[in-house]
N, C-alpha and C positions, 0 to 999 in steps of 0.2 A: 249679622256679624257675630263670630264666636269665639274669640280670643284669638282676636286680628287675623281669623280667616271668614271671608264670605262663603255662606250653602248657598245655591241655588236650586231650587227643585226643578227638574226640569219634566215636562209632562207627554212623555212618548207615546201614549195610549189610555184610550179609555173605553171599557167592554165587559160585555160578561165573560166567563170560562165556555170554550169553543166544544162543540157535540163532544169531541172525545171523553172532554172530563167535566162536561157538567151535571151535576148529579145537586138533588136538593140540600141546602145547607144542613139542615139534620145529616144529612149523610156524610157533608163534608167534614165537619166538625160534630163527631157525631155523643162526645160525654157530654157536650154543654146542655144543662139543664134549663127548664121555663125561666127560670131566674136569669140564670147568664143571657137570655134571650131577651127580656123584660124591657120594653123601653126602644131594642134593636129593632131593624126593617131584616122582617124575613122573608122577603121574596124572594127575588131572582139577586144574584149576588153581581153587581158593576163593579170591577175593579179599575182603578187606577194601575197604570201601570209608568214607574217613576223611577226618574234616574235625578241625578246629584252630582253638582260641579262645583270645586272649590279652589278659592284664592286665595292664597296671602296674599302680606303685605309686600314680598318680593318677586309677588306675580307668579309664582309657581304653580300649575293647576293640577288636579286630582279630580278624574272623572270617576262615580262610583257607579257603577252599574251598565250594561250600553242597550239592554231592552230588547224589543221585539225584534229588531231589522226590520228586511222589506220582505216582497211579496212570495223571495222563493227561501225564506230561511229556516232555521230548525222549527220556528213556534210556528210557522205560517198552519201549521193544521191544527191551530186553537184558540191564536192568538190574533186581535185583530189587526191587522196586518197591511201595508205599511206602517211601522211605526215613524214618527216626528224627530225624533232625536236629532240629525242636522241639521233641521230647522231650530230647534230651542236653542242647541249651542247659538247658533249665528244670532240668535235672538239676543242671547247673553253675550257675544261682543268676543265669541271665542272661537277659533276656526280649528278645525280637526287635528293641525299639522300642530297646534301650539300645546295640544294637551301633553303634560309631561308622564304622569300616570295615570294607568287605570287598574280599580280596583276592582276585579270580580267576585261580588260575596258569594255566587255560587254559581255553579256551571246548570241551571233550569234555563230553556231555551228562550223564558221572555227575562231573563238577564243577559244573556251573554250575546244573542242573534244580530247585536250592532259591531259585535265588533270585529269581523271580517266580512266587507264589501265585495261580491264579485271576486270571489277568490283572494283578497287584496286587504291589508290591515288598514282600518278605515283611522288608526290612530298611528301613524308610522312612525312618530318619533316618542311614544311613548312606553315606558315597561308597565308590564299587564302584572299586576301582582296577586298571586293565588295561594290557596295553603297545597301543601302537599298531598292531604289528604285527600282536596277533591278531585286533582290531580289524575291521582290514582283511581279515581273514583268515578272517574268521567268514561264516558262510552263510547264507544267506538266513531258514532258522528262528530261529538264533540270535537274529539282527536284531529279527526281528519279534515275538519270545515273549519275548527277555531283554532286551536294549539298547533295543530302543523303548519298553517300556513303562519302565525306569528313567531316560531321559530324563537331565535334568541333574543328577543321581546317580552316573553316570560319569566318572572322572578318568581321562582317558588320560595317560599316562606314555611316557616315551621310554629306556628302558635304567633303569638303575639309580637306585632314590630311595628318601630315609626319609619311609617314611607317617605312623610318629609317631613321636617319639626313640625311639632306641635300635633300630626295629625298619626292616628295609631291603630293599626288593622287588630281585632280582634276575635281568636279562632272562640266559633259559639255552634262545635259541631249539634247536630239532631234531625234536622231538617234535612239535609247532605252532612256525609263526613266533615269537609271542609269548609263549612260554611264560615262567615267570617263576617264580622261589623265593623263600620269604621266609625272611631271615637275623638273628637275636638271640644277641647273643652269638657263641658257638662251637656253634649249633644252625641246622641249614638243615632246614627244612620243601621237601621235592623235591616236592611235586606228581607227576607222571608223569617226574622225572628219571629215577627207577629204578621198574621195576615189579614185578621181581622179585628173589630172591634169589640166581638164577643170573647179574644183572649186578652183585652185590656183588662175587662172587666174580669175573667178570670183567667190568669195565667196556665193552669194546668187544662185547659182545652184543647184539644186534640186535633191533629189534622190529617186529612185522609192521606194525601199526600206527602207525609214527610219519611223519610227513609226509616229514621228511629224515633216515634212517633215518643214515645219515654222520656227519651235522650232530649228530645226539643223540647218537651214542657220544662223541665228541670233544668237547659240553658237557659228559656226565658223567664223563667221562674228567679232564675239568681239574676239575669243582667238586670232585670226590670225591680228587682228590689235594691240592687245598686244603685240605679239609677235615680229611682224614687227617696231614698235617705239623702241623695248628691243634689234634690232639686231638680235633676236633670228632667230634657226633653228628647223623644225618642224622632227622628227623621223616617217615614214610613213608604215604602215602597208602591204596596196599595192599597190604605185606606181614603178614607177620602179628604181630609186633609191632609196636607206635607208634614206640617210640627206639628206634637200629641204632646201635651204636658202627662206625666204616669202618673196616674189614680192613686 
């Protein structure tokens, strides 16, 4: 509980990065030095891969992220595939139709691939909220598989806004233009802020895959010193715990 809202982490997948994109962690993050390495497993990299459902106190839910999907979705050529995600809901005592928002921190295929089923918004009664920026920034599958068929389902956002009290999407582009974290209390849910635990230990670590490789060290480089003077704890996507108290 985080100031009378419940996180739940929810565990949609668990895997390495699929042939396309696995390449040895040197390579993925490739300025981190012996030091930032010190202490870390550098083998083969197992991601978690994790989404997040929250309640207040007047039942309101906020789903952040929707994961892999199933076996024919965008990430299916990397990602391991089916992902779990309406089984953990149901686990958690929440059925698809009752989610009220969801928040996509970024349009990468093992975020977003839950959340259109078979053609069909797998959260019907819920607004999908995004920034603009990634928006615009999303590619032509995205368009057509996730944003088209949700239609006026989508609340585009521009920088920083409360979805429902208490709970507040935050634009922390680098990674994607649009990328965005969601903040309750002294908890930020990072999305792809950080993706491993070699950029706790050094923030300005690098990743192969980020759009503005720059631009993302220097968002995480400030949220995570915010966060760190606020006490606060980061909620992580995929490392291998859900809560990270910041170093």
């Amino acid at each position: 509980m985080v100031d009378g809202v419940e996180v739940v982490p929810l565990r949609d997948a668990v895997g390495p990065l699929g042939a396309p994109l696995r390449r040895p962690l040197a390579e993925i993050f490739a300025n981190a030095s012996a030091a930032d390495w010190a202490g870390l497993d550098t083998g083969e990299w197992v991601l978690e891969f994790r989404c997040y459902l929250l309640r207040d106190r007047s039942g309101r839910t906020v789903l952040v992220d929707t994961g892999i999907g199933g076996t024919d979705s965008l990430a299916a050529g990397w990602a391991p595939v089916p992902g779990r995600l309406p089984e953990e809901l149901a686990a958690a005592g929440t059925a698809p139709d009752e989610i009220d928002v969801v928040v996509i921190t970024h349009v990468h295929s093992d975020h977003v691939s839950g959340t259109v089923l078979g053609g069909v918004p797998a959260f019907p009664n819920a607004r999908h909220v995004l920034q603009r920026a990634e928006v615009e920034w999303a590619s032509g599958a995205v368009r057509e598989r996730v944003l088209g068929p949700l239609g006026e389902r989508v609340q585009v956002v521009d920088g920083d806004v409360e979805v429902v009290p208490g709970i507040r999407v935050i634009h922390t582009p680098g990674h994607t233009p649009g990328h965005q974290v969601v903040r309750v209390g002294d908890l930020v849910l990072t999305g792809d802020l950080v993706l491993h635990a070699v950029q706790l230990k050094n923030p300005a670590v690098t990743y192969l895959y980020d759009d503005d490789a720059e631009q993302a060290a220097a968002t995480r480089m400030a949220v995570l010193d915010e966060i760190r003077a606020a006490g606060g704890t980061i909620g992580t996507a995929h490392l291998a715990e859900p809560f990270v108290p910041v170093p």
